[in-house]
C-alpha positions as CSV (number, residue, x, y, z in Angstrom):
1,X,68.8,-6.3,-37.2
2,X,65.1,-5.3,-37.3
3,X,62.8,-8.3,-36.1
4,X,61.0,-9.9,-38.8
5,X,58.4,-11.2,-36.7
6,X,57.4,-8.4,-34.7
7,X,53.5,-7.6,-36.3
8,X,51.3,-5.3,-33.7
9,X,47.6,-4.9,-35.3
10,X,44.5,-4.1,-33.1
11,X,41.2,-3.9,-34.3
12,X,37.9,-3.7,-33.2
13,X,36.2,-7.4,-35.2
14,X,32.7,-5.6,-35.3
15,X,33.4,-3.4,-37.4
16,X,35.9,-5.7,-39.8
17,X,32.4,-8.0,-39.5
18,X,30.9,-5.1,-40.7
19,X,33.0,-4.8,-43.7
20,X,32.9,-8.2,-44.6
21,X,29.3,-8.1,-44.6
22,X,28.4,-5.0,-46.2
23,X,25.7,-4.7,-43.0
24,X,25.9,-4.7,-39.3
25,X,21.9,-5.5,-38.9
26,X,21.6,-7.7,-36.1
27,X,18.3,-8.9,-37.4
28,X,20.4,-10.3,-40.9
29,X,22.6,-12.4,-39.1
30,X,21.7,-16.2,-37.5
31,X,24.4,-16.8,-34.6
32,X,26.2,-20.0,-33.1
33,X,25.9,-20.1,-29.5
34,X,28.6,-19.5,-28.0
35,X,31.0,-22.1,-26.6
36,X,31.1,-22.8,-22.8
37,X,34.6,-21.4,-21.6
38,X,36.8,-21.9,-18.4
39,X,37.3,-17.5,-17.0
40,X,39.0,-18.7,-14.4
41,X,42.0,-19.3,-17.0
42,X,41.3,-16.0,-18.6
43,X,44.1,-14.1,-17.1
44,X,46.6,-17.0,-16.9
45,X,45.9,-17.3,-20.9
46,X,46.3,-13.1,-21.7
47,X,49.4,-13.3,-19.8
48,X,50.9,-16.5,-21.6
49,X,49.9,-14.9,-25.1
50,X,51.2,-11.4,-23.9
51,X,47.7,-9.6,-24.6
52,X,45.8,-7.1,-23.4
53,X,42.1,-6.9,-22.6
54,X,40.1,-5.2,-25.1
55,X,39.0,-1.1,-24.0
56,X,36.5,0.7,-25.6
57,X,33.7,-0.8,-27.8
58,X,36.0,-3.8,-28.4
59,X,35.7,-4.1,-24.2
60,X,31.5,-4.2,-24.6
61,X,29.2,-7.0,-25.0
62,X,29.9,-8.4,-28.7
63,X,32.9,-7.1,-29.7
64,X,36.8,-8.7,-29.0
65,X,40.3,-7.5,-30.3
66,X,42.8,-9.3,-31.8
67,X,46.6,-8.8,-32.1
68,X,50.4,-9.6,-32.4
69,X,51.9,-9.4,-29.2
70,X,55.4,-9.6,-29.2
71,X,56.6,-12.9,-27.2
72,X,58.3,-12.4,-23.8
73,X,61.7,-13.8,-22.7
74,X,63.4,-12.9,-26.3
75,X,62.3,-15.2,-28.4
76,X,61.5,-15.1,-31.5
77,X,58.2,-16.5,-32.6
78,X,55.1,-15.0,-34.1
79,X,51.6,-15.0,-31.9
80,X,48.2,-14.5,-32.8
81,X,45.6,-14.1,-30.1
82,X,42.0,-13.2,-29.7
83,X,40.3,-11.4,-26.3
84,X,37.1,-10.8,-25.0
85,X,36.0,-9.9,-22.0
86,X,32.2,-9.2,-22.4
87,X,31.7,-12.2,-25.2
88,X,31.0,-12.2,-28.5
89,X,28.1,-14.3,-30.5
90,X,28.8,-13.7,-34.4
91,X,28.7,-15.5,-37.6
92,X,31.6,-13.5,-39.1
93,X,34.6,-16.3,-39.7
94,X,38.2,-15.5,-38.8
95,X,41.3,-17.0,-38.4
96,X,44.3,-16.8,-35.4
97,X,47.6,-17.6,-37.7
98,X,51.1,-17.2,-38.0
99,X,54.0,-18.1,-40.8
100,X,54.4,-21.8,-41.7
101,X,58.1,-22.4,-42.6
102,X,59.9,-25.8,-43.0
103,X,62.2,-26.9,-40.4
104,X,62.9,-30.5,-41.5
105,X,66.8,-30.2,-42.4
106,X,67.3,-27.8,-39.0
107,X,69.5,-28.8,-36.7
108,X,70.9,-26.9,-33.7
109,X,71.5,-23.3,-34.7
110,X,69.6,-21.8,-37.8
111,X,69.2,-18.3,-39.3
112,X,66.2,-16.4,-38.2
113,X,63.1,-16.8,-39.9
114,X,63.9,-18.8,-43.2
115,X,62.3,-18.3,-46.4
116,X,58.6,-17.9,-46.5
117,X,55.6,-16.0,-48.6
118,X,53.1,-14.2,-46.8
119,X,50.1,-17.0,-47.7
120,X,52.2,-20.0,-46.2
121,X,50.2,-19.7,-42.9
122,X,49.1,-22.3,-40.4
123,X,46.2,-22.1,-37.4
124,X,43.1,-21.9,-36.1
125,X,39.8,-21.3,-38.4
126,X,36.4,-20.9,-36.4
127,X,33.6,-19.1,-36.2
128,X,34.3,-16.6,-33.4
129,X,31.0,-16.7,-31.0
130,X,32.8,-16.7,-27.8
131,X,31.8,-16.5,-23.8
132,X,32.2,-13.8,-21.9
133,X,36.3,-13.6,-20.7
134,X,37.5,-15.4,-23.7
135,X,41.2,-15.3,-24.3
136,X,43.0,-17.8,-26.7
137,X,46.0,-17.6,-28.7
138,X,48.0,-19.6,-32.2
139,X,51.9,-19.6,-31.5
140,X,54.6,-21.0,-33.1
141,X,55.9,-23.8,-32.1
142,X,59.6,-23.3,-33.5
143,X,60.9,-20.6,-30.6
144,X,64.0,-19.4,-32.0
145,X,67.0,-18.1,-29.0
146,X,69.2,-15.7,-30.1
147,X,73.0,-16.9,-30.0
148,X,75.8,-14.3,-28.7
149,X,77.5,-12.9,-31.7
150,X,81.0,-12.7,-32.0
151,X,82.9,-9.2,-32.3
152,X,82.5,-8.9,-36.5
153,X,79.7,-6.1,-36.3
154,X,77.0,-5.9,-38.3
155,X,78.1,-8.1,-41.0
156,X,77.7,-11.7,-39.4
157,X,74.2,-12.7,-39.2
158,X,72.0,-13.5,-36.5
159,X,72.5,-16.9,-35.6
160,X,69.4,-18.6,-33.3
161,X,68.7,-22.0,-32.0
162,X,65.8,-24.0,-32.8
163,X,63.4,-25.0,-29.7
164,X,60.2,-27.2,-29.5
165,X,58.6,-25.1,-26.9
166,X,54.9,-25.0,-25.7
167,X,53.0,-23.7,-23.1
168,X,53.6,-27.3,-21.6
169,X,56.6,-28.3,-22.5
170,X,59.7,-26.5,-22.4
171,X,60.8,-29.6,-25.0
172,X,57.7,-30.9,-27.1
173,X,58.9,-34.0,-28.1
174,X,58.5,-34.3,-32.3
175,X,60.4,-37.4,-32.1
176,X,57.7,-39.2,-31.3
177,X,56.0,-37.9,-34.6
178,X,56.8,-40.4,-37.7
179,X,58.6,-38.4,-40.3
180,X,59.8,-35.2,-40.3
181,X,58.2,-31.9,-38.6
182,X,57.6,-29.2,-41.3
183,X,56.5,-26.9,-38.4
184,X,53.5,-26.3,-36.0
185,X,51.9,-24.6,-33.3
186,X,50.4,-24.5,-30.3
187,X,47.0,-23.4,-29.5
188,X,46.1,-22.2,-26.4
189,X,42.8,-21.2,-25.0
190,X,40.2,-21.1,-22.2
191,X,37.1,-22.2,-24.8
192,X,36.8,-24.9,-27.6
193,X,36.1,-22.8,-30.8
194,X,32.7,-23.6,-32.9
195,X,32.8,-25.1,-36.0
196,X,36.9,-24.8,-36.2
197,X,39.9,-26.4,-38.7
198,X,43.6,-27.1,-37.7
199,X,45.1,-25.7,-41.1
200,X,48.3,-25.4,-42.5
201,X,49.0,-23.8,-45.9
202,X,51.7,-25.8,-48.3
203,X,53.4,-25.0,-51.0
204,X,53.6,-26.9,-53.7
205,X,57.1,-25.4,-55.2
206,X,58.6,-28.3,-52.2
207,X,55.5,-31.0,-52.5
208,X,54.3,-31.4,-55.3
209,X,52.2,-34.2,-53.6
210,X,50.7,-34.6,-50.0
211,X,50.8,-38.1,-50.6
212,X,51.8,-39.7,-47.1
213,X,51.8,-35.8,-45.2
214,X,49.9,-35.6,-41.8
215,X,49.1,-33.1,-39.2
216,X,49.3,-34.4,-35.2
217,X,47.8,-33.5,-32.4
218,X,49.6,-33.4,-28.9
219,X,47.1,-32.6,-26.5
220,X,47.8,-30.5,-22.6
221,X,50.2,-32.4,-20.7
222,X,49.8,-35.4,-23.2
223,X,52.6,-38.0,-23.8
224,X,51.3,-39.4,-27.0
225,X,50.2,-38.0,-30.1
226,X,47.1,-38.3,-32.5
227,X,48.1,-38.3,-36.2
228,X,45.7,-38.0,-39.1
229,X,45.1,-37.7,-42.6
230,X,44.5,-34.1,-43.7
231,X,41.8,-32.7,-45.9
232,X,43.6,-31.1,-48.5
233,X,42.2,-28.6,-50.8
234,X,44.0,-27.3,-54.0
235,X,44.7,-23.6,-53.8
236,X,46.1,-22.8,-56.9
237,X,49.7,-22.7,-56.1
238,X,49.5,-24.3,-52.4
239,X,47.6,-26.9,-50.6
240,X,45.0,-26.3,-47.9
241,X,44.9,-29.2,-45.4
242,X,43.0,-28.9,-42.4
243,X,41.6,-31.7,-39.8
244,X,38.1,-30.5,-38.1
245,X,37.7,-30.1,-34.2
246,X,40.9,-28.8,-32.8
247,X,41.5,-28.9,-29.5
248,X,43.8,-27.4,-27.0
249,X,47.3,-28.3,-27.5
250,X,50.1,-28.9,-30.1
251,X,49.9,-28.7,-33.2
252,X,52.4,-30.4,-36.4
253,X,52.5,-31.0,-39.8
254,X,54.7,-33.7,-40.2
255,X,56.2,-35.2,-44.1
256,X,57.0,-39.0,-44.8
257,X,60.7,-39.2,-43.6
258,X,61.8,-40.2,-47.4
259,X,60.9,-36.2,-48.7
């Protein structure tokens, strides 16, 4: 069965900055300074998100890589990370995201993946001005195991189970979240991003409101987590909501148990 999640995209973000700018004149640009960051963590943090250092220009002052790693220790679960090793002060906005799907009615084993459209995405958005070795990373929270099949070939599906798993905690504990997880992430980094949203993408085909919806924050080796409204944008056929400041650490959109 191929592996719906496995994505592998490199690129080197000056020259996508480039693009989205029509110009790369240094002079036309006003930069953020870039965040303080922890490079003692930067190989611990590459290593948990499975990435690489950047090479090439990407590997020189200003420029970082981004990609899809496929996650270790198969699992199935999409990851987004960012790298620099040189730092990169820039004004050009980007996101690290994966899928958002809805796990509320999941219990014990589920079928890979579930329905989802390309837009229903959840993450990080900052402005990328980052110190030199910078590594972070948005994974999903919802690490599905692969269950032995049983001898019927190719025509019994994949069946996986559903953990809660974070850099943290090999069992994040969403029971301690009022209502019902839709899904989440964990972010992971040796910087706090600049001018950054928490975001999730909703669709409006399941909630038709977000009346009583939240997104919580479990911070590193936390016990307790921090729930708040969302900003919600409409975006035609989904909702944007978003909380400002995100931090290091868990990430879930959670619905009012009654939906």
């Amino acid at each position: 069965m191929k592996n719906v999640f496995t994505a592998v995209r490199k690129w080197n973000v000056l020259a996508l900055g480039c693009a989205m700018l029509g110009a790369c004149g240094a002079g036309s640009e006003s930069y953020d300074a870039a965040p303080t960051g922890d490079s003692g963590a930067y190989a611990e943090i590459m290593a948990y998100c499975n990435s690489e250092e950047p090479v090439g220009k990407s590997a020189e002052s200003g420029g970082w890589s981004i990609d899809s790693p496929r996650p270790p220790n198969n699992l199935e679960y999409e990851i987004n990370a960012i790298v620099s090793s040189a730092g990169a002060p820039t004004s050009v906005p980007m996101r690290l995201q994966v899928m958002r799907r809805d796990y509320r009615f999941v219990k014990g084993e589920t079928y890979a993946g579930g329905y989802a459209r390309p837009e229903w995405k959840m993450g990080i958005a900052f402005t990328p001005s980052v110190p030199p070795k910078s590594a972070a990373c948005v994974a999903g929270l919802a690490k599905l195991a692969p269950v032995p099949s049983l001898p019927f070939g190719d025509l019994q599906p994949t069946r996986y189970t559903l953990n809660w798993r974070s850099k943290w905690s090999t069992s994040v504990p969403i029971d301690g979240v009022a209502g019902k997880v839709i899904d989440g992430f964990e972010f992971v980094s040796n910087f706090v991003p600049a001018s950054a949203q928490a975001f999730f993408v909703l669709d409006k085909e399941r909630f038709a409101s977000t009346q009583g919806i939240t997104i919580c924050h479990l911070a590193p080796r936390a016990s307790g987590w921090h729930c708040a409204t969302p900003n919600t944008t409409d975006a035609g056929k989904d909702w944007m909501l978003s909380v400002s400041g995100p931090q290091p650490g868990v990430y879930v959109l959670a619905s009012p148990a009654a939906n």
